[in-house]
Each structure stands twice: as C-alpha cells, then as structure tokens.
Backbone as numpy.savetxt, mean C-alpha at the origin, in Angstrom:
# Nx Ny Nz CAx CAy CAz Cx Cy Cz
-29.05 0.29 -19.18 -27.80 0.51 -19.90 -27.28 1.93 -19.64
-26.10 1.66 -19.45 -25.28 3.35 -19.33 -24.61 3.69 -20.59
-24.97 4.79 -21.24 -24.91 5.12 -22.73 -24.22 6.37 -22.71
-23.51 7.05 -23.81 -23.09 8.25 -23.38 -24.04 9.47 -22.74
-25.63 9.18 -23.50 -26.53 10.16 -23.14 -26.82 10.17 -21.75
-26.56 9.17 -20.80 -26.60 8.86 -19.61 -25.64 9.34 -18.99
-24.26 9.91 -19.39 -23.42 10.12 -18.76 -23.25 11.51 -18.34
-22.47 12.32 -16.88 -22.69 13.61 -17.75 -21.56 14.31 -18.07
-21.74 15.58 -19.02 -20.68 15.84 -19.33 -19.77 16.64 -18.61
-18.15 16.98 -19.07 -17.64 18.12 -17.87 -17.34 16.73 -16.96
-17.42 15.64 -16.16 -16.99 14.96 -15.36 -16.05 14.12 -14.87
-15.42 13.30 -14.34 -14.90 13.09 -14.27 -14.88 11.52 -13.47
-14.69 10.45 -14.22 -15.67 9.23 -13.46 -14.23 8.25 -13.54
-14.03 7.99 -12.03 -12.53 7.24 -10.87 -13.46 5.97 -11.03
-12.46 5.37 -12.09 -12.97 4.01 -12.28 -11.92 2.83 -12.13
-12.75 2.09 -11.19 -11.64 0.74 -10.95 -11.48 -0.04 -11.85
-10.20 -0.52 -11.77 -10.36 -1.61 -13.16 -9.75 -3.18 -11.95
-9.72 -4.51 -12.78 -9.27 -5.59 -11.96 -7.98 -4.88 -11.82
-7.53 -5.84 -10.29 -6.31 -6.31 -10.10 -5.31 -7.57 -10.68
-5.92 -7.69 -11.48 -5.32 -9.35 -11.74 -6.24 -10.22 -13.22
-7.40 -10.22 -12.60 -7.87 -11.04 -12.75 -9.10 -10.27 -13.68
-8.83 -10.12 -15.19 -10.14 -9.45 -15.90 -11.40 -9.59 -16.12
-11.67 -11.10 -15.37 -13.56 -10.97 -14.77 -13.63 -10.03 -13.78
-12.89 -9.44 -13.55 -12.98 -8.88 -12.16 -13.44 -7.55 -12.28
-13.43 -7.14 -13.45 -14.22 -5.65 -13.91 -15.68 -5.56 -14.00
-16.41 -4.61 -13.44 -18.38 -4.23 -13.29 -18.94 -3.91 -14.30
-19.66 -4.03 -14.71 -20.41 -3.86 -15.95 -20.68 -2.41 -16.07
-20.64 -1.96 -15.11 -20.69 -0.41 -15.24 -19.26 0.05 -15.00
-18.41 -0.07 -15.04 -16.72 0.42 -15.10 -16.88 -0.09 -16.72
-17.04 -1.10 -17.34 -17.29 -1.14 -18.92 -18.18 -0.39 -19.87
-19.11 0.23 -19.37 -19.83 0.99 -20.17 -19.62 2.74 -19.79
-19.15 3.12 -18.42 -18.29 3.82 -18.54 -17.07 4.17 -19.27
-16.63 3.42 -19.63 -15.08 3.47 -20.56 -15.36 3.32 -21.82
-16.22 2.86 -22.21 -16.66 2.74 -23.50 -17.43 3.92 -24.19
-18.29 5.12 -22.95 -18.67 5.62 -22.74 -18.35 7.36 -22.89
-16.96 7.22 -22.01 -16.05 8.52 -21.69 -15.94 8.87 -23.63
-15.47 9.99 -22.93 -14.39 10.91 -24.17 -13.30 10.53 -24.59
-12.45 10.55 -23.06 -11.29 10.06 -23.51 -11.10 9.37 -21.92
-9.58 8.33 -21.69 -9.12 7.62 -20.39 -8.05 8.20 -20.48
-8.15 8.85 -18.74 -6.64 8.97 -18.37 -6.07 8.13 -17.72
-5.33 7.56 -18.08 -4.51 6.02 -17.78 -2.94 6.09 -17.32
-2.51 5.37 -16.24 -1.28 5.32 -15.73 -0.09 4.77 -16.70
-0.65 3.91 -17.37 0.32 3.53 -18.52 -0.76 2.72 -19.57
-0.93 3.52 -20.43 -1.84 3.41 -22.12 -1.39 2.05 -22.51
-0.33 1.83 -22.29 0.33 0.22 -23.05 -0.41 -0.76 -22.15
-0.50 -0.98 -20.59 -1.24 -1.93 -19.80 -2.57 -1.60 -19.97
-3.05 -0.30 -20.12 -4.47 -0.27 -20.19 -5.29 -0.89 -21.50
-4.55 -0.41 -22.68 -5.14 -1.16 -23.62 -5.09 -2.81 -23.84
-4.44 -3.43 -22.83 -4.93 -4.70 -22.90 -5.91 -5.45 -22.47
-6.45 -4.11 -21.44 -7.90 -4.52 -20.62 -8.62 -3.61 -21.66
-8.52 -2.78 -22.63 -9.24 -2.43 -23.46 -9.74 -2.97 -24.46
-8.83 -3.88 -25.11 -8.88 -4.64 -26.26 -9.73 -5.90 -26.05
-9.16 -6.55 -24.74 -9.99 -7.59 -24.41 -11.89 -7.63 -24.39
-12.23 -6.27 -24.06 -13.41 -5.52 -23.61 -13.76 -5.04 -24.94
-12.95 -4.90 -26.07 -13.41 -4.16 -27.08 -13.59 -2.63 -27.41
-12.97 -2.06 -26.51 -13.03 -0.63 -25.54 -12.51 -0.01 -27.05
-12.72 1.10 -27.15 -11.94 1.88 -28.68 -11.61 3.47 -28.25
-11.69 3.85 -27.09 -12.06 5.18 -26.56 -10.72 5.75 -26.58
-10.76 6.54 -27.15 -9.03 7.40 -27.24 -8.62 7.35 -25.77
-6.78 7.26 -25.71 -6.52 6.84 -24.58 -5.26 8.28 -24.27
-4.92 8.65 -23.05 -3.71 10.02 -23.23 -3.06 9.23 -21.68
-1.72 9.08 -21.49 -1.46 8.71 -19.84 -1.30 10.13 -18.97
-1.25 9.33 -18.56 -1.03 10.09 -16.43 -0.80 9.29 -15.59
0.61 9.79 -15.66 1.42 8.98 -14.02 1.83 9.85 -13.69
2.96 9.72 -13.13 3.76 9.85 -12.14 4.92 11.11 -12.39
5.28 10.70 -13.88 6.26 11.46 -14.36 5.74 13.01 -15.19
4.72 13.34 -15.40 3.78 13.79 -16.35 2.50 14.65 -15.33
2.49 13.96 -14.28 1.10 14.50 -14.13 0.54 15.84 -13.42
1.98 16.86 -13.73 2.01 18.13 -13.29 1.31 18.75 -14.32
1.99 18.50 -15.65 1.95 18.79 -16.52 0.45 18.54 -17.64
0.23 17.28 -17.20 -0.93 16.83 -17.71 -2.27 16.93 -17.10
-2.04 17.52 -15.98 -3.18 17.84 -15.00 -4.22 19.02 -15.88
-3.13 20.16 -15.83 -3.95 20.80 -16.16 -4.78 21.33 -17.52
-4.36 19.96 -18.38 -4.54 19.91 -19.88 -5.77 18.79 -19.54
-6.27 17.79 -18.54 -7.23 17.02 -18.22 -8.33 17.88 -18.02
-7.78 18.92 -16.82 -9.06 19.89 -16.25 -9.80 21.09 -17.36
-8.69 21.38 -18.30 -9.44 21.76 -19.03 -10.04 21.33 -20.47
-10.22 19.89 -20.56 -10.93 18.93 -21.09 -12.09 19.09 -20.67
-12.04 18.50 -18.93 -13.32 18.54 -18.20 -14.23 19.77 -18.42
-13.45 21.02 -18.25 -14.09 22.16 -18.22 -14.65 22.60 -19.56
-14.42 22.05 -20.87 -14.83 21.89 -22.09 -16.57 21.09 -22.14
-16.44 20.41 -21.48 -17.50 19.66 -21.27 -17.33 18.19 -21.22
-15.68 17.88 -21.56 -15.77 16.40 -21.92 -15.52 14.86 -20.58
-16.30 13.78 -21.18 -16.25 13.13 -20.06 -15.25 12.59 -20.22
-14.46 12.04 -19.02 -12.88 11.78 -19.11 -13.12 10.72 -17.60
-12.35 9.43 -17.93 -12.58 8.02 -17.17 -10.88 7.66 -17.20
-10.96 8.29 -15.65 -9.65 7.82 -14.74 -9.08 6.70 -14.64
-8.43 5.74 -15.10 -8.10 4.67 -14.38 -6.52 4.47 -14.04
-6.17 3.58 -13.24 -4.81 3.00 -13.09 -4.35 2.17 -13.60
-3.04 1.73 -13.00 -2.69 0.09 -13.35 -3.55 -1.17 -13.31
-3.89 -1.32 -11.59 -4.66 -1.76 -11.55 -5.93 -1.27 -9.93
-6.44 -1.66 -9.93 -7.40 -1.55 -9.00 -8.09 -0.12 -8.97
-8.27 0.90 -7.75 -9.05 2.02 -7.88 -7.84 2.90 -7.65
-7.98 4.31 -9.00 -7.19 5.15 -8.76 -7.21 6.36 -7.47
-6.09 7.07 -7.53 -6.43 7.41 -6.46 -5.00 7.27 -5.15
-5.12 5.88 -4.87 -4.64 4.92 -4.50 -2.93 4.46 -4.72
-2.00 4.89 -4.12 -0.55 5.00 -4.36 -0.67 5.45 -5.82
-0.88 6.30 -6.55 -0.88 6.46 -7.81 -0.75 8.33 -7.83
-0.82 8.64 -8.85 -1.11 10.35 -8.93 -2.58 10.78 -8.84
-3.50 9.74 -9.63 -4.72 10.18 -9.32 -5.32 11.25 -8.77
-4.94 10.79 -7.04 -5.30 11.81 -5.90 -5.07 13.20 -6.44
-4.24 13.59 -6.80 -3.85 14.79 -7.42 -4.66 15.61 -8.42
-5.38 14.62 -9.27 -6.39 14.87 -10.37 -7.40 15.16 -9.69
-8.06 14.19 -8.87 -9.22 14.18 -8.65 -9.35 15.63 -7.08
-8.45 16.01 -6.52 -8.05 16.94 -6.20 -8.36 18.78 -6.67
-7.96 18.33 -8.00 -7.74 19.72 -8.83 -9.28 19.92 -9.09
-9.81 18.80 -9.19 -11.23 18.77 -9.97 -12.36 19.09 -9.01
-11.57 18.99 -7.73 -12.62 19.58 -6.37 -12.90 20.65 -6.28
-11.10 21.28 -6.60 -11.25 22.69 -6.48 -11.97 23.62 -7.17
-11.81 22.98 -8.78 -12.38 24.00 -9.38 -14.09 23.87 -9.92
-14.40 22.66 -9.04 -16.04 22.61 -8.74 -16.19 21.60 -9.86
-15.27 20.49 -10.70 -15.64 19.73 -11.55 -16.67 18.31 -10.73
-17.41 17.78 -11.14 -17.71 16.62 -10.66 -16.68 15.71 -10.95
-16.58 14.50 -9.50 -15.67 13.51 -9.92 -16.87 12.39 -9.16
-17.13 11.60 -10.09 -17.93 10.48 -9.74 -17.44 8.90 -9.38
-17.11 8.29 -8.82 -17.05 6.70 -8.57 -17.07 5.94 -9.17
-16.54 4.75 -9.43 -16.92 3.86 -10.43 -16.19 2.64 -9.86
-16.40 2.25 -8.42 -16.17 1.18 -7.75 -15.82 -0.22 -8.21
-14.34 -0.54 -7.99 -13.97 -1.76 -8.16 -13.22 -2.47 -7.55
-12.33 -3.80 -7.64 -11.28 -4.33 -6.97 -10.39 -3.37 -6.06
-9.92 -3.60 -5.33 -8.49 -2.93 -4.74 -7.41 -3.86 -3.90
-6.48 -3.87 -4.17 -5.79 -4.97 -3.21 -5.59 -5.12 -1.68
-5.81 -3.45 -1.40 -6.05 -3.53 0.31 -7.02 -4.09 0.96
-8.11 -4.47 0.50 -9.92 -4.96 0.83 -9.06 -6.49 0.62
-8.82 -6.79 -0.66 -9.22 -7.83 -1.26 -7.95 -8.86 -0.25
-6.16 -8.44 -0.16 -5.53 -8.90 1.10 -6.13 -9.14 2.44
-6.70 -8.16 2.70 -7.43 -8.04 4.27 -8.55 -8.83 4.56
-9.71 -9.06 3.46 -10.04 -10.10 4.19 -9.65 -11.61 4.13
-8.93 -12.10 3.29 -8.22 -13.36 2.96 -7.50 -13.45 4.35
-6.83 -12.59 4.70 -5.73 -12.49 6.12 -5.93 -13.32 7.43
-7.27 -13.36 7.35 -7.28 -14.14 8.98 -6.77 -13.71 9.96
-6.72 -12.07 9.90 -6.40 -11.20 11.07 -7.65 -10.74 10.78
-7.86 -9.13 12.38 -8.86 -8.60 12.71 -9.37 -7.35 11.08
-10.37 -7.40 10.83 -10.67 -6.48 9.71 -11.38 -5.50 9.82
-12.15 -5.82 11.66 -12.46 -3.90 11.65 -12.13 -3.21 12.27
-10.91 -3.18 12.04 -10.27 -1.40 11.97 -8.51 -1.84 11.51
-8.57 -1.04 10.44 -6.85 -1.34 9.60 -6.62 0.10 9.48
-5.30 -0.02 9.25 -4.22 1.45 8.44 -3.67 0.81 7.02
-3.40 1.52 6.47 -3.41 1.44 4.46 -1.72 2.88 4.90
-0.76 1.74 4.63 0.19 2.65 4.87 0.81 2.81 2.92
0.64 2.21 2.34 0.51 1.80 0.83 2.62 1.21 0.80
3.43 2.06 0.18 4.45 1.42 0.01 5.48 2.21 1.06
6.27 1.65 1.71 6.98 2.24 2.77 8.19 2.88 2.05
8.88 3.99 2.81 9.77 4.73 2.19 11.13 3.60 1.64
11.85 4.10 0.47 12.86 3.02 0.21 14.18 3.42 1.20
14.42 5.00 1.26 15.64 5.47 2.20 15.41 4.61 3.31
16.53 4.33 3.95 16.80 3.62 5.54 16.26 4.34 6.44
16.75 5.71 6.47 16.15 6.41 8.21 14.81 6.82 8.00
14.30 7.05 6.38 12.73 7.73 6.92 12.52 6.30 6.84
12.59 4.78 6.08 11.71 3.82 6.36 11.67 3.59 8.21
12.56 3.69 8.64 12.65 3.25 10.21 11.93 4.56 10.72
11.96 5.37 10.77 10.62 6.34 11.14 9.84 6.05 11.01
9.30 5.75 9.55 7.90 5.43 9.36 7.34 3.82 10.19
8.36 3.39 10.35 8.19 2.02 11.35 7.94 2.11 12.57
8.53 3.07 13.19 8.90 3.38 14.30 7.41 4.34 15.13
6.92 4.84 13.86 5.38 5.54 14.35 4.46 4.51 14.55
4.63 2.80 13.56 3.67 2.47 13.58 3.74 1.04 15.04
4.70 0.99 15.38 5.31 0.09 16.60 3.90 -0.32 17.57
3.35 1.73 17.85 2.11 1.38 18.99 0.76 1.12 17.89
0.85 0.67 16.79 -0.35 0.82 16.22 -1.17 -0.73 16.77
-2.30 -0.19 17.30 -3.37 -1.31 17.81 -4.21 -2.07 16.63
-4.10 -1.27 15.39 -5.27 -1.85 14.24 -4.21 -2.97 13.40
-4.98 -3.58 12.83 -4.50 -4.21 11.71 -3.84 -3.18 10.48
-2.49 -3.30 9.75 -1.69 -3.05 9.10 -1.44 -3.41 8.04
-1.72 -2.67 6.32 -1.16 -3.03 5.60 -0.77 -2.18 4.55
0.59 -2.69 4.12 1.86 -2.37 2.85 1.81 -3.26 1.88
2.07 -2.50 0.83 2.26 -2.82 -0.57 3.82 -3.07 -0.31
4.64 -3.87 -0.72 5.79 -4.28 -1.12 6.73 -4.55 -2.55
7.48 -4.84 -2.90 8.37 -5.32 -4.69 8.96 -6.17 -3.77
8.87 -7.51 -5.00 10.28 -8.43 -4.93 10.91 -8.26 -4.29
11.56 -7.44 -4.72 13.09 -7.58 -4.20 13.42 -6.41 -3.30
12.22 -6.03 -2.38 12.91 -5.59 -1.08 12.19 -6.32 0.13
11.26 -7.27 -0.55 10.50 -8.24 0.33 10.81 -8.77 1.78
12.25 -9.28 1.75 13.18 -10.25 2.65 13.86 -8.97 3.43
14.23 -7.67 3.04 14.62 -6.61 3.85 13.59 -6.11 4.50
12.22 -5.72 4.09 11.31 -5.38 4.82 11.01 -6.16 5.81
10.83 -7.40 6.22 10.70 -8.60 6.92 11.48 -8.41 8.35
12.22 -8.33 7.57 13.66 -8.41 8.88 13.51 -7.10 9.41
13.07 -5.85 8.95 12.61 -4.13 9.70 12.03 -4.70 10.31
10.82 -5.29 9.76 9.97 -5.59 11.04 9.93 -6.28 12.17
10.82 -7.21 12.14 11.16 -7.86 12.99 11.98 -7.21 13.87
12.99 -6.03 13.83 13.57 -5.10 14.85 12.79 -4.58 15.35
11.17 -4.12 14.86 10.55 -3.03 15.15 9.11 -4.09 15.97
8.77 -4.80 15.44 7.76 -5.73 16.08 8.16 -6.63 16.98
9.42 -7.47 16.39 9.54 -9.02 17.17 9.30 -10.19 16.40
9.84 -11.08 16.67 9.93 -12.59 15.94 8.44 -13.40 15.98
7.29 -12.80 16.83 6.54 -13.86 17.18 5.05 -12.86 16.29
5.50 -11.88 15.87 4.19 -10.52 15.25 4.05 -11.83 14.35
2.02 -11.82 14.27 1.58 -12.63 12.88 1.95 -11.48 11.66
1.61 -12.32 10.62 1.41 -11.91 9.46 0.90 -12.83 8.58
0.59 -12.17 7.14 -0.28 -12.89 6.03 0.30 -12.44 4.74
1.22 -12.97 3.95 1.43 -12.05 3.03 0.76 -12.40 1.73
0.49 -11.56 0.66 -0.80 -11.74 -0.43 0.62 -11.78 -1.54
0.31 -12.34 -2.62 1.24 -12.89 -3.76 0.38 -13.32 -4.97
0.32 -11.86 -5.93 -0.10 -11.61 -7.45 -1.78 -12.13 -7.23
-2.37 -11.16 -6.04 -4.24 -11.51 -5.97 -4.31 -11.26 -6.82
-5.19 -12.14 -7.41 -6.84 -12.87 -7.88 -5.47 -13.19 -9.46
-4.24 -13.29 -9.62 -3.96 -13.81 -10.67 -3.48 -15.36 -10.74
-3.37 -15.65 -11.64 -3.03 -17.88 -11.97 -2.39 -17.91 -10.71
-1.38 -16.97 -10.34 0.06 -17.50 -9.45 -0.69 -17.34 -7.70
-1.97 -16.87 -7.51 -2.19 -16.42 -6.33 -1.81 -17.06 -5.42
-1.26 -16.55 -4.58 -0.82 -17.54 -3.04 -0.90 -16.55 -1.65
-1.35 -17.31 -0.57 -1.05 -16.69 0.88 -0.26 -17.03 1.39
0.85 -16.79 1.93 1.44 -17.65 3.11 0.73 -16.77 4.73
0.92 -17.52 5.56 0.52 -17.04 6.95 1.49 -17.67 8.50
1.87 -16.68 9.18 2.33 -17.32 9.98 3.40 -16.04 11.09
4.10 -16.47 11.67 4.80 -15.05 12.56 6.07 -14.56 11.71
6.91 -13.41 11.95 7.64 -13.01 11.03 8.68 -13.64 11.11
8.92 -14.20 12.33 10.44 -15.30 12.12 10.60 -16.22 10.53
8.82 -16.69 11.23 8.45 -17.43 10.12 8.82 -17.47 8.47
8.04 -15.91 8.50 8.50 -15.59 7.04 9.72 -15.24 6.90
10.23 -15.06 7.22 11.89 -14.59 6.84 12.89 -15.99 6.29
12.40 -16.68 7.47 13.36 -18.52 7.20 12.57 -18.87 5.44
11.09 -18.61 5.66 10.78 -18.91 4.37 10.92 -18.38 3.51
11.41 -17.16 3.03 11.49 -16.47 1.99 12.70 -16.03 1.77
13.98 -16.78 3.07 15.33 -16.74 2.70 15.33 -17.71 1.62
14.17 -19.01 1.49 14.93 -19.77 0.78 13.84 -20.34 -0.62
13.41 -19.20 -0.70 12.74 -18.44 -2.50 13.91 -18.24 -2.97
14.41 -18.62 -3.86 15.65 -18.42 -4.80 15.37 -17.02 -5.79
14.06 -16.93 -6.07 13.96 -16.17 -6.75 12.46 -15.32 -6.62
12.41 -14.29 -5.77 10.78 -13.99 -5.21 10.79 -13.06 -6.45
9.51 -13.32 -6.91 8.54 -12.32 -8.03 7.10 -12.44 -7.00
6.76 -11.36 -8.52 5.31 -10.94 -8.26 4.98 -9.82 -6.95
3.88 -9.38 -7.06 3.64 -7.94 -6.41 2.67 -8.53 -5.26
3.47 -7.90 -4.10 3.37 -8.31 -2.45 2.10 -7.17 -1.64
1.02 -8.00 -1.18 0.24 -7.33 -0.32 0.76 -7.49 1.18
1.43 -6.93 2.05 1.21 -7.23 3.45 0.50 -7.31 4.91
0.09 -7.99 5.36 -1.13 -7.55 6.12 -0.73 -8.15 7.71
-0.29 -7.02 8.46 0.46 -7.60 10.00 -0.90 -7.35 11.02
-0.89 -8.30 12.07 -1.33 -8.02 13.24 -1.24 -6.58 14.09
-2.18 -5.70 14.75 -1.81 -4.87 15.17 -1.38 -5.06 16.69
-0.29 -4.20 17.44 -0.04 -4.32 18.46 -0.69 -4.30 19.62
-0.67 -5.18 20.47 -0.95 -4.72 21.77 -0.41 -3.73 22.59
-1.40 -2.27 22.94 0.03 -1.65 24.12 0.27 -2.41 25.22
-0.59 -3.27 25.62 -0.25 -3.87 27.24 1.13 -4.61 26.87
1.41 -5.26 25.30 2.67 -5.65 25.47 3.92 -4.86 25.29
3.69 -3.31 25.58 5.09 -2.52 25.32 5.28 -1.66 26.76
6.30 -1.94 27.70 6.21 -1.14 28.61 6.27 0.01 28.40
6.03 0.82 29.49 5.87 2.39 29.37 7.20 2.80 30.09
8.17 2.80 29.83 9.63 3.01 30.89 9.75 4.29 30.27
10.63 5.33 31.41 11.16 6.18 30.94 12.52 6.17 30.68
13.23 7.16 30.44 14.70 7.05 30.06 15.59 6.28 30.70
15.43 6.77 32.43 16.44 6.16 33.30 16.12 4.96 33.56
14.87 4.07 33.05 14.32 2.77 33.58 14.50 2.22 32.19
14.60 2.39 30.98 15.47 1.69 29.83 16.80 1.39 29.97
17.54 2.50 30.96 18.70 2.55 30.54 19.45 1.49 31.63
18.26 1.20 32.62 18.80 0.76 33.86 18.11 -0.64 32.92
17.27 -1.24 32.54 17.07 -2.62 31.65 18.27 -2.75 30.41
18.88 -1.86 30.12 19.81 -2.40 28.99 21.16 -2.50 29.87
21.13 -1.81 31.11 22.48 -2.77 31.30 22.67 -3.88 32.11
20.98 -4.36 32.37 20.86 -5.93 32.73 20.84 -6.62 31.53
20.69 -6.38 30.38 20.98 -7.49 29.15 22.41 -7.28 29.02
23.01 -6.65 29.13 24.76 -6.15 28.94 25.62 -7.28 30.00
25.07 -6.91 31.18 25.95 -7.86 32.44 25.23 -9.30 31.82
24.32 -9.83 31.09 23.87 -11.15 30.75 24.97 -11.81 29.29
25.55 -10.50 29.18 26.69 -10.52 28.03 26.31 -10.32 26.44
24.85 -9.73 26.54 24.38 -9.11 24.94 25.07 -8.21 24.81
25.72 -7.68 23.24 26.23 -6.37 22.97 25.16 -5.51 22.95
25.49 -4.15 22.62 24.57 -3.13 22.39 23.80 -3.46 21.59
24.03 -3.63 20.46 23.19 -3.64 19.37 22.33 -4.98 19.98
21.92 -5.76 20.53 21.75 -6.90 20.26 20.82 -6.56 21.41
21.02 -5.81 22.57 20.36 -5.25 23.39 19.42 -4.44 22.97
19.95 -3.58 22.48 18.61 -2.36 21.23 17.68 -3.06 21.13
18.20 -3.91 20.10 16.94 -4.49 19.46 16.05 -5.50 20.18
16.62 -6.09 21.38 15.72 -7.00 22.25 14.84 -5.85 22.93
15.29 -4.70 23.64 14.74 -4.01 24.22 13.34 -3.45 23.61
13.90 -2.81 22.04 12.80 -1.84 20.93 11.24 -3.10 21.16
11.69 -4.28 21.08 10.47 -4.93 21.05 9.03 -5.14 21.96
9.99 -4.31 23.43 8.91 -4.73 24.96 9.44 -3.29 25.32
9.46 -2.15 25.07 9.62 -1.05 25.28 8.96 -0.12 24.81
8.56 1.36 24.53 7.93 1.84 24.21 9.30 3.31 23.47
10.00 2.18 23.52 11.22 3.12 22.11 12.01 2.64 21.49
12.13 3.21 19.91 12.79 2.79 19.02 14.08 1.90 19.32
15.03 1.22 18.61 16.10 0.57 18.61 17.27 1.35 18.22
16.66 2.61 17.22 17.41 3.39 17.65 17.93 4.33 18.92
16.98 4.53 19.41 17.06 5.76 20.54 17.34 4.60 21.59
16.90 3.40 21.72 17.72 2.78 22.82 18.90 2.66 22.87
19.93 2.63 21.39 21.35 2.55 21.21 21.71 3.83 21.62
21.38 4.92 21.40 21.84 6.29 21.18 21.61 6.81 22.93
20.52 5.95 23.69 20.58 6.02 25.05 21.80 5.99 25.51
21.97 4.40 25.35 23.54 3.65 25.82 24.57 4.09 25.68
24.60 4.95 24.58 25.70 5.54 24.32 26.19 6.99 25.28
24.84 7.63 25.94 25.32 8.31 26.82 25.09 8.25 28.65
24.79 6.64 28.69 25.02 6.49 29.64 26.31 6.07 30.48
C-alpha cells in the first residue's frame, strides 16, 4: 500500500489519469491522489468527477493555461514547504499539450523532485490501434490554428519518414484533411481515433481522399480526434531544383492545369511546398 508515510514530502508526483474511460486509472495514480496534499488540476470541475467517483477528498487548486504563470510559483513554494502536490490534467499524462511542462520545469530548476505516476495517453493508445508502422512516430500534439504558420508547420513535416500524429477539434477536422491532402496527396493512409477508450469509440482507416468524402458527409462531427498518418517516403518526392520545377509546371500548364491546380499537383512529387511552387511561377 502507498500511504502518505510512503510518500515523500516537498514532491511533486505527474500523475496520469484515464482518457475516457475511468477503469482506466492504476492503483497507484489512486493512492497517490488520495495521498498528496493537495492536486494541481487543469480544470477542478472535470477533475472532481474522477475524484468523487474514486472517493478522492484531497483539496483541489487549478492550473491551466490561463493562470499558470501566476500559479506556478505559489505550487513551488508549496513544494518547497514540504508539501506533496499530485499534478494532473484533463485527461491522460500531464505534461502533454497542457501547461504542466512548465511546472514540472520550474521544479527541475529549483532541485524539487518530480516523480511519475504513469498512465493512459492518447498518443500510445491511437498509435497502436492504427495499423500503421509504430516504431518510430512524431507527437506533433495540436497544429497551429493561423493559416500560414499551420502550412509551415505542414510543410516541415512533408519529408517526414516516421509515422505522424495530431490531436485535432470537431470542427476543424474536415479543414485539416484537405491541408493534408495539398501537402501529402489523395492516396497518404491514415487512421483517425474518435473519443478513445469512451462508449462512442470508433476508428475509421483508409487514404485521405478517403476521409474527406467521408467526413464531408458527418452532418455533425463531435468528439475529440486522434490522428495518426503514414510517414513519407523520400524516394517518392523528387529532388528538383528551381529551374527543373519550373520547367515541370509548365508541362502541367501546356496540359491546360491552372496555376494553382499545378502547385498543388506538383507540392505532392516534389520536394517543395505549394506554396513556393506558385510563387516560383509567378516569376518565371
């Protein structure tokens, strides 16, 4: 049994909680929390429902996003008091698209212990369901919402050889789809994950054309999106330089594609953006 006398003090213990699904919590992430001083929690209102269920009674203070400049350094000097204090998130391991990192950060610096407390996460738990390759991935977490840094951030990952995955919302689901499809191609697999390990769980699997026809005609997409793409081949992106793009886009041009329509056929078997192939054309 892990008891408070077991615990130590001054620490700081990054504890996973489920994603979904509240069997999904360790018997030691429960006696930890039951355990701590106090939980620093991303939002006190979702946490105490995995508290209550558990029977948990442990004073609760948040830390997100909006707060956690501020609340940082009122945590660390908790810790530095002596008291034990049990990290968690929304859901899965903090840390992890969250502020966390930031905490557990401060607590390096100033020589606090920060201990583990291993649980669910949705990047593991998508990836191996996927039926793509699983050893070796990138964890890009949620892609930028602006237009030009998201297409940057796309645009770095074009030559990526590993397996790929993003966190997504609703309702930019069907726009992200279609990026990728400028930036990958119609035939890139994918797997997308839908509310893991909860009642509603679902995979779909298949190439991105795929998903796009299918999720034009979701009337109404909910629930929180794992994505998990195939990584690229370089043998399938030529290596052309400027004057050998520019001399392939105006053989799709005399075939009677517009520019744009050229870009984007080109960005897919090229080894440059759809932007910079337009912005080529334009000064050739």
């Amino acid at each position: 049994m892990i008891d408070k006398k077991k615990l130590n003090s001054g620490t700081l213990y990054v504890v996973g909680t489920p994603i979904g699904n509240l069997e999904d919590i360790t018997l030691r992430a429960i006696r930890v929390l039951k355990s701590a001083d106090l939980i620093a929690a991303e939002d006190t209102r979702h946490t105490a429902k995995l508290l209550n269920y558990f029977k948990i009674t442990t004073p609760k203070i948040s830390y997100h996003q909006h707060n956690y400049v501020i609340r940082q350094d009122e945590l660390v000097s908790k810790l530095e008091q002596g008291n034990i204090i049990a990290l968690v998130s929304d859901a899965g391991m903090p840390g992890i698209s969250d502020p966390g990192y930031d905490l557990i950060c401060s607590c390096i610096i100033k020589n606090i212990p920060v201990v583990p407390v291993p649980g669910p996460t949705a990047v593991i738990t998508a990836l191996i369901t996927s039926g793509l390759p699983s050893d070796r991935f990138v964890f890009e977490g949620f892609l930028p919402i602006k237009a030009q840094a998201r297409q940057e951030r796309l645009n770095l990952l074009k030559k990526e050889s590993r397996t790929i995955i993003i966190y997504e919302s609703p309702h930019r689901l069907l726009k992200t789809l279609i990026n990728f499809i400028e930036i990958f191609g119609d035939d890139h697999r994918i797997t997308i994950g839908r509310e893991l390990t909860k009642y509603y769980e679902e995979f779909w699997r298949g190439n991105l054309k795929e998903a796009v026809l299918h999720y034009k005609e979701v009337k109404n997409i909910k629930g929180e999106f794992t994505l998990v793409l195939s990584g690229c081949s370089q043998n399938n992106l030529l290596d052309l330089n400027i004057e050998q793009v520019k001399c392939e886009f105006r053989k799709l041009l005399d075939k009677g594609m517009t520019r744009s329509q050229a870009s984007k056929y080109l960005a897919t078997t090229v080894n440059f953006s759809r932007r910079q192939i337009y912005e080529m054309s334009l000064s050739d």
